[in-house]
C-alpha positions as CSV (number, residue, x, y, z in Angstrom):
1,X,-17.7,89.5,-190.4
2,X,-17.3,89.7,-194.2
3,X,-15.0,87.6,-195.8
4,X,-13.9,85.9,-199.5
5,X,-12.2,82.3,-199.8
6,X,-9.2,81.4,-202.2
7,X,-9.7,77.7,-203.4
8,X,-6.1,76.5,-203.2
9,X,-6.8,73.5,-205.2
10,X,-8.2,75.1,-208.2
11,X,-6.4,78.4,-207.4
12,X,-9.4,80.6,-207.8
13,X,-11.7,82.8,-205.6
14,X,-14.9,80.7,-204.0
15,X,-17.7,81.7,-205.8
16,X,-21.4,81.3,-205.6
17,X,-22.4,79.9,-208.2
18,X,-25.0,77.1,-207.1
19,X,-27.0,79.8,-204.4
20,X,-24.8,78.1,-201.7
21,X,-24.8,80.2,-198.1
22,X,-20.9,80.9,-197.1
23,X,-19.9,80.8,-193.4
24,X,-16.4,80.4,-191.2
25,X,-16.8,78.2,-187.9
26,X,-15.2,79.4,-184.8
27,X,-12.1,77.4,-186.2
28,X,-12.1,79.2,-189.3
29,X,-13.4,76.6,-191.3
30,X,-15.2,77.5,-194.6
31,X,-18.8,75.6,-194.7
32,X,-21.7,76.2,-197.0
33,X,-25.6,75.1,-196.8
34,X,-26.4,73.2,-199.6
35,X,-29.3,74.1,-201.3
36,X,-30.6,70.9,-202.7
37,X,-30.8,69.2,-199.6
38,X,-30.5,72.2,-196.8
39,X,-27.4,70.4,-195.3
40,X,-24.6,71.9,-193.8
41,X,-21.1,70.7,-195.5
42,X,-17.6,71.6,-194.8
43,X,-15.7,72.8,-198.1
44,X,-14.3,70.2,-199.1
45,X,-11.0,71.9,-201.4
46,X,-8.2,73.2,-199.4
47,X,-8.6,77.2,-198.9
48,X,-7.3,80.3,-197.0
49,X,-10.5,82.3,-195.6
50,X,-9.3,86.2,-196.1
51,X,-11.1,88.8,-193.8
52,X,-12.4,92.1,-194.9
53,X,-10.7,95.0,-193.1
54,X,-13.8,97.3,-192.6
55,X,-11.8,99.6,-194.9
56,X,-12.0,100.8,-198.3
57,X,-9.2,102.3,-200.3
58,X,-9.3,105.8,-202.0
59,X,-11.1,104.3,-205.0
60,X,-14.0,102.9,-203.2
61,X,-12.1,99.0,-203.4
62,X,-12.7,97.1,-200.2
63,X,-9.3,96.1,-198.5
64,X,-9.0,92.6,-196.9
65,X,-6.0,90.6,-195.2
66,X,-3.1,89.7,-198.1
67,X,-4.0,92.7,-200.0
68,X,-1.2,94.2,-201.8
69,X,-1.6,98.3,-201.3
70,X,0.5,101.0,-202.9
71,X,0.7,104.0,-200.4
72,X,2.9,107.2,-199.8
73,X,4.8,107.1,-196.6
74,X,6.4,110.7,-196.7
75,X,7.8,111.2,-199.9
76,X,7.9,107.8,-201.4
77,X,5.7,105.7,-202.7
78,X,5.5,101.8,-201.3
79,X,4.2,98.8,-201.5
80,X,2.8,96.5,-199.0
81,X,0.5,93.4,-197.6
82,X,-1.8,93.5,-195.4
83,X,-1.6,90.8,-192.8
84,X,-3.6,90.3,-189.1
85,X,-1.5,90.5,-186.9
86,X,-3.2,88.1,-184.1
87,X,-1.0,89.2,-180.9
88,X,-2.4,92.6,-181.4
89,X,-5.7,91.8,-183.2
90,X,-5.1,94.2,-185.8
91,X,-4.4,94.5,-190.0
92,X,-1.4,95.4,-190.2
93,X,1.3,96.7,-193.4
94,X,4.0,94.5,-194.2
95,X,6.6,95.6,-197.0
96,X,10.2,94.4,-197.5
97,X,11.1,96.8,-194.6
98,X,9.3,94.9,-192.0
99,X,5.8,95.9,-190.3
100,X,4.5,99.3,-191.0
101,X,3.6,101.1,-187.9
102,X,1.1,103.5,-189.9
103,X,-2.1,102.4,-188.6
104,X,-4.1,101.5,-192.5
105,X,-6.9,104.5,-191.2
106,X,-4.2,107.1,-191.4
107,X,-3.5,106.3,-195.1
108,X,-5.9,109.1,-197.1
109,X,-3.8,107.5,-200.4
110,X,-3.9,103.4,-199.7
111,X,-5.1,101.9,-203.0
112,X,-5.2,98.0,-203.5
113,X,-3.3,96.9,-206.5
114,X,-3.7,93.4,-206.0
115,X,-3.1,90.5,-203.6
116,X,-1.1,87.5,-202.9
117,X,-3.2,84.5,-204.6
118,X,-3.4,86.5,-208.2
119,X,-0.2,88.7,-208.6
């Protein structure tokens, strides 16, 4: 599965800037091979491993888990996160009104407009 990392100690994104190889364990553990010496090593900052959705919103942007997405739920316009929700195994909208019960296909106008590490 696709996936980025938020480095909570340097409260940034995980980049690859050295060539490493990314991967989550079973435990979702962020690891990386390291290329000078082909080892595998455990991340060592603390980090929150977000998961891409599998969707994209109407401007082609890739949605993940703690997204924040602006949508139109009849006439009026919201904002929301998107969580998994691991009872159900789902992604799932949470706004100040509680969990949306729209599933995130059935939004034609979802659009990211940021997420809960940078705004």
């Amino acid at each position: 599965m696709k996936f980025k990392a938020w480095d909570e100690d340097f409260g940034q994104w995980v980049q690859d800037t050295l060539g490493y190889e990314y991967f989550v364990n079973q435990n979702g553990l962020l690891y990386f091979i390291d290329t000078d010496d082909g080892k595998i090593r455990r991340y060592p900052n603390k980090n929150k491993v977000i998961w891409y959705t599998g969707l994209r919103d109407k401007n082609g942007v890739e949605i993940y888990e703690s997204d924040r997405v602006a949508f139109t739920e009849g006439s009026k316009r919201k904002e929301a996160v998107i969580v998994w929700r691991e009872r159900e195994a789902l992604f799932a909208i949470k706004d100040g009104d509680g969990w949306g019960s729209m599933a995130l296909q059935n939004l034609d106008d979802i659009e990211v407009v940021g997420n809960i590490y940078e705004s």
